[in-house]
C-alpha positions as CSV (number, residue, x, y, z in Angstrom):
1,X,80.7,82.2,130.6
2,X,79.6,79.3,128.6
3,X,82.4,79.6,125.7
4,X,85.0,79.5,128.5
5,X,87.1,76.1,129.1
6,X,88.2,76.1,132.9
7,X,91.0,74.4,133.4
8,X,89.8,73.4,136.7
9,X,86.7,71.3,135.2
10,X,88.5,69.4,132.8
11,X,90.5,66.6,132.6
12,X,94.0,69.1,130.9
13,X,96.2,69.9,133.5
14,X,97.7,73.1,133.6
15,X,101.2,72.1,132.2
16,X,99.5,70.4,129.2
17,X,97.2,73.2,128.2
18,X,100.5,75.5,128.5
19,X,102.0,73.1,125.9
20,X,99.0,72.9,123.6
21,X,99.5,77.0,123.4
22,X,103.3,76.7,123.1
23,X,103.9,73.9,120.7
24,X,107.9,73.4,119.7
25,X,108.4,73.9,115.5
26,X,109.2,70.7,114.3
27,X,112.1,69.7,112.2
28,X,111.6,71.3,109.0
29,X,109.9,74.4,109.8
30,X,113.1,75.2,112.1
31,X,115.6,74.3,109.3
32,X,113.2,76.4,106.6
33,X,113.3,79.7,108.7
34,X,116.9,79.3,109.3
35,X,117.6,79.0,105.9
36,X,115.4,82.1,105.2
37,X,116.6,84.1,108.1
38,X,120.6,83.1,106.9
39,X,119.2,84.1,103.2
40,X,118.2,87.5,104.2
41,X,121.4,88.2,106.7
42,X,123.3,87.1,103.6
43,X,121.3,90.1,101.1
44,X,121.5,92.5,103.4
45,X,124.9,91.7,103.8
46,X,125.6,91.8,100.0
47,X,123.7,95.5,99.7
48,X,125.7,97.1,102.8
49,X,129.1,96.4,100.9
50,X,132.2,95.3,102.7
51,X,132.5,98.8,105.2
52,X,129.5,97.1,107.9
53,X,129.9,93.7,108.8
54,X,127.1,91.4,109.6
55,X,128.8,89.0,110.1
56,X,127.8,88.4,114.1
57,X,124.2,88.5,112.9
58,X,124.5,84.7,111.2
59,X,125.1,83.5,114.8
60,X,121.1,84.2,115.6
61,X,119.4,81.4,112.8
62,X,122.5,79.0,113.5
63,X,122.0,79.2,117.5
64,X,118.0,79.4,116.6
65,X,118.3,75.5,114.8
66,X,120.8,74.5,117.1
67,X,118.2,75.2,119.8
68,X,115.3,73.7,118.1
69,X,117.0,71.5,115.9
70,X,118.4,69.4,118.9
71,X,115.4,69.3,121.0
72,X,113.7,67.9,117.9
73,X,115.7,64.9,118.1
């Protein structure tokens, strides 16, 4: 088990290795996959015609940057 980091022997707490695996997106990448994820709702929307609304689907990348966005800050 050479390869293998124990958490135990070095000097990375548990809490800080978690957030080195789980890092938050920074500003820009949360605002580009909103934009893209709104982009797509939007096409999708377009193609399906007026009959189906999508309209509750743009809520998901708004409350995604709203979530990101303001811990970002």
């Amino acid at each position: 088990m050479g390869n293998i980091i124990s958490l135990k022997n070095s000097s990375i707490s548990k809490d800080q290795g978690f957030n080195l695996i789980i890092k938050k997106p920074g500003q820009s990448v949360v605002i580009i996959i909103s934009l893209v994820a709104m982009a797509i709702i939007g096409l999708i929307d377009y193609i399906s015609g007026y009959e189906i609304s999508f309209s509750i689907f743009y809520l998901l990348p708004i409350s995604f940057a709203i979530l990101f966005y303001s811990h970002a800050l």
